[in-house]
N, C-alpha and C positions, 0 to 999 in steps of 0.2 A: 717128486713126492713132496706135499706139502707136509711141514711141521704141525702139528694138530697140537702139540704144547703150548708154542707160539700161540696159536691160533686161540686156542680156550683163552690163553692170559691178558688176549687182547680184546676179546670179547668182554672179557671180566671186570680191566677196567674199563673199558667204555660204557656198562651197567653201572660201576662206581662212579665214574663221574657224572654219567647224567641223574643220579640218584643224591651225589652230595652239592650238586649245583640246580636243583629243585626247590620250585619257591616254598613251598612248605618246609623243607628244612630248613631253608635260607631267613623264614621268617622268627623262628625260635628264638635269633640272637636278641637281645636288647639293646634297642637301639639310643640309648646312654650311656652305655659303658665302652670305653676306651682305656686303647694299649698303646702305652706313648706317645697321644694327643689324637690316636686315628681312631675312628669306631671298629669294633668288634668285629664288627659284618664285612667289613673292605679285608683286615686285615686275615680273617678265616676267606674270604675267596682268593686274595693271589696266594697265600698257602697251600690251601685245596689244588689249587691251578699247577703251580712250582711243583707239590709231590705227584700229582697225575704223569706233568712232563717227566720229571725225572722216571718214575714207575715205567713209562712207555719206553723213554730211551733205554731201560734197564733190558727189558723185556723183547726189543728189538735187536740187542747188542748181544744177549743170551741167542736170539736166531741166527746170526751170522756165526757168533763161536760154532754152532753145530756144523754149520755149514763147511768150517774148514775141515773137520773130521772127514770128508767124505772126498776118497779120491779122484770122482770124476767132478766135481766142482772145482775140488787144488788145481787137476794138471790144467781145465778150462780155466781158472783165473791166472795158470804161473803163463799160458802164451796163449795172448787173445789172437791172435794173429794166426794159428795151427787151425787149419782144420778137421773138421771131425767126421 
């Protein structure tokens, strides 16, 4: 049975990133202003980039928690070797 929570939250951000990494928003920054010698624009994309990954590993590691809940998944991961 597929997780459909999983599923929507993965959907959701791959909507969010391709909507905060579009050039019309990307265009907004000004491109003279600097944070800590680097432009604006560099430093808002690996940000955006960093919380995306983190956001998916969150949302990926939430699908496997479920997963242990469920006793025919446990006894198949506790002896891969048994068959079914």
């Amino acid at each position: 049975m597929k997780d459909t929570v999983t599923d929507e939250r993965m959907a959701a951000l791959f909507v969010l990133g391709w909507l905060g990494f579009n050039p019309p928003l990307l265009t907004a920054f000004d491109g003279n202003a600097m944070v800590f010698g680097v432009p604006v624009l560099y430093v808002s994309l690996f940000a955006g980039w960093l919380l995306l990954i983190v956001l998916l590993a969150l949302a990926i590691e939430s699908r496997d928690s479920h997963a242990d809940g469920d006793p025919v998944v446990a006894a198949a991961v506790d002896d891969p070797h048994d068959t079914i």
